[in-house]
C-alpha positions in Angstrom: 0.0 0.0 0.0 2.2 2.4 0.8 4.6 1.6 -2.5 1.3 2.5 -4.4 0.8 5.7 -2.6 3.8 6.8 -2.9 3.6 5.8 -7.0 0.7 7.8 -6.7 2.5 10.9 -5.9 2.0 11.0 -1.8 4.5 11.1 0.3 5.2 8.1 3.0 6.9 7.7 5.7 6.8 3.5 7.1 7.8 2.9 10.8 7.6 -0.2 13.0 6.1 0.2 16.4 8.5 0.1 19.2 10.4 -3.6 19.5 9.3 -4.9 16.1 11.4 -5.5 13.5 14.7 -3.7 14.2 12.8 -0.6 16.4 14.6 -0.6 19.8 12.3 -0.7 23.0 9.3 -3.3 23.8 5.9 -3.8 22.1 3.2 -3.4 25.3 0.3 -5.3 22.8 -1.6 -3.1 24.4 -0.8 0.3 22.7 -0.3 2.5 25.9 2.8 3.1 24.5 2.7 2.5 20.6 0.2 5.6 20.4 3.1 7.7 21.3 5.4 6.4 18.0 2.2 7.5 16.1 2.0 10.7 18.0 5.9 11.1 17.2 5.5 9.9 13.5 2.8 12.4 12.9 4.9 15.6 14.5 8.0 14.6 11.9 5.3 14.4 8.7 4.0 18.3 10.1 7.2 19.1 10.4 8.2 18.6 6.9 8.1 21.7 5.3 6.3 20.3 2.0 3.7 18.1 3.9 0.1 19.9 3.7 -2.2 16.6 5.2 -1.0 14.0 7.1 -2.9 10.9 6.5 -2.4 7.5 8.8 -3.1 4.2 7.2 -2.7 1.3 9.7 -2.3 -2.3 9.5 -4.7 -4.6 12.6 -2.8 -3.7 15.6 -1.2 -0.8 13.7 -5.1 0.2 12.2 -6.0 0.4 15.9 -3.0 2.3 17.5 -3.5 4.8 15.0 -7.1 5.8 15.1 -6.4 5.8 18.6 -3.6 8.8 17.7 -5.4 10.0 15.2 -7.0 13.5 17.2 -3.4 15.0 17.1 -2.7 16.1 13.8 -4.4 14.2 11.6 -6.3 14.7 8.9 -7.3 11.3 8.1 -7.2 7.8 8.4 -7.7 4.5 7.2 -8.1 1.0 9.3 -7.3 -1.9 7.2 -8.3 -5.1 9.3 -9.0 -3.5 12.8 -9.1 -6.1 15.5 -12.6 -5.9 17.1 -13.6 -8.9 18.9 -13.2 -10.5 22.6 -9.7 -11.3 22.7 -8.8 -7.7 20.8 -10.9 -5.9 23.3 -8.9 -7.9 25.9 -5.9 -6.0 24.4 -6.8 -2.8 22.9 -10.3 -2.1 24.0 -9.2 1.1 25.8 -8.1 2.5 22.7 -11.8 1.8 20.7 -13.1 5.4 22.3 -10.5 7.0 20.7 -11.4 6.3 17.5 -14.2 8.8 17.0 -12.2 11.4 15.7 -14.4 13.9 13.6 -11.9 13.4 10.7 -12.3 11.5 7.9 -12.0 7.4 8.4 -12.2 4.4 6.4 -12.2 0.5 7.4 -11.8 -2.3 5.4 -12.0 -5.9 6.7 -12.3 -9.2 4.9 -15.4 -11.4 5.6 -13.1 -14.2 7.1 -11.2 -11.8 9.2 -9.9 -13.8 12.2 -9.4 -11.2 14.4 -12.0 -8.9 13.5 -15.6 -9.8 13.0 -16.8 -8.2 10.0 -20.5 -8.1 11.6 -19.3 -6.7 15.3 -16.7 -4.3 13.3 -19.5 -3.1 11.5 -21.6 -2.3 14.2 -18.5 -0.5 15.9 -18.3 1.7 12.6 -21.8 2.5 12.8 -21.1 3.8 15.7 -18.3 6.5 15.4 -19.1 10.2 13.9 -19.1 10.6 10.4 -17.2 11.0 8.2 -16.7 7.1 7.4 -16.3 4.8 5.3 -17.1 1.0 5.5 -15.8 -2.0 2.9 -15.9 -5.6 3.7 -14.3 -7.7 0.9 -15.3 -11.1 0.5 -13.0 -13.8 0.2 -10.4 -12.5 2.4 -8.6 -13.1 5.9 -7.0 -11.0 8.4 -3.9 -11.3 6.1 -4.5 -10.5 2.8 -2.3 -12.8 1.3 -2.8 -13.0 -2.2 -5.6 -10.3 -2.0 -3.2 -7.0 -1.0 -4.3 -5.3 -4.6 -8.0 -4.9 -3.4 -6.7 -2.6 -1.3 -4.9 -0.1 -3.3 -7.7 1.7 -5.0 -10.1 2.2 -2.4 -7.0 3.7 0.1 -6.1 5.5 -3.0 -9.2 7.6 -4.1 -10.4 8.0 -0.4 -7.1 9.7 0.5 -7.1 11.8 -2.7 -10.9 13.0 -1.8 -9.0 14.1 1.0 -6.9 16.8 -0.2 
């Protein structure tokens, strides 16, 4: 996704969460602490002197940890496989309040998302204050794996409605 944006002519800036992948510190799973490398991601983009909107796209626990973040400085974001469900809500259910942000939002789920209940995710959507969008693609899993392309042009022309 964010190859294709950038293709597309935005400007992206990719991080891992601290304690994943070669990011010092330690994950918490829970995001008390993962909303402020979001917070810190989105003061770099504002800082850039060519960066007019800063948009978030996030991955499941990544989809959640940034709607969570998204009231500072954010113009929009997108959710792609949010984790809504019992053992999510174990983990990040403190962070589902913050995602009614007045701004601009879009999820996308597959119908055989593991970790996210396309029926309960929809009924958390319905939910939030608009702006939102909501797209459940059939066929797919919490991964994507083989399906990633479905994603591009949705993410694409809602972000561009955006500027």
């Amino acid at each position: 996704v964010g190859r294709h944006l950038a293709r597309g002519g935005f400007q992206v800036l990719l991080f891992n969460f601290r304690g994943v992948g070669d990011s010092g510190g330690s994950a918490t799973w829970t995001g008390s602490q993962e909303t402020a490398d979001v917070a810190a991601a989105v003061k770099f983009a504002r800082a850039q002197d060519d960066v007019d909107k800063v948009f978030l796209v996030g991955y499941s626990f990544g989809g959640a940890v940034g709607c969570a973040a998204a009231h500072e400085g954010v113009d929009a974001y997108v959710a792609i496989s949010y984790p809504y469900g019992y053992l999510a809500r174990c983990a990040l259910g403190r962070l589902y309040g913050r995602a009614n942000a007045s701004i601009p939002k879009m999820f996308i789920v597959g119908d055989g998302d593991q970790f996210a209940s396309a029926s309960g995710l929809s009924g958390f959507v319905e939910r939030l204050q608009e702006p939102k969008q909501w797209l459940v693609f059939q066929n797919v899993d919490h991964f994507w794996l083989g399906s990633e392309h479905l994603l591009l042009e949705p993410i694409s022309t809602f972000l561009t409605a955006q500027l």
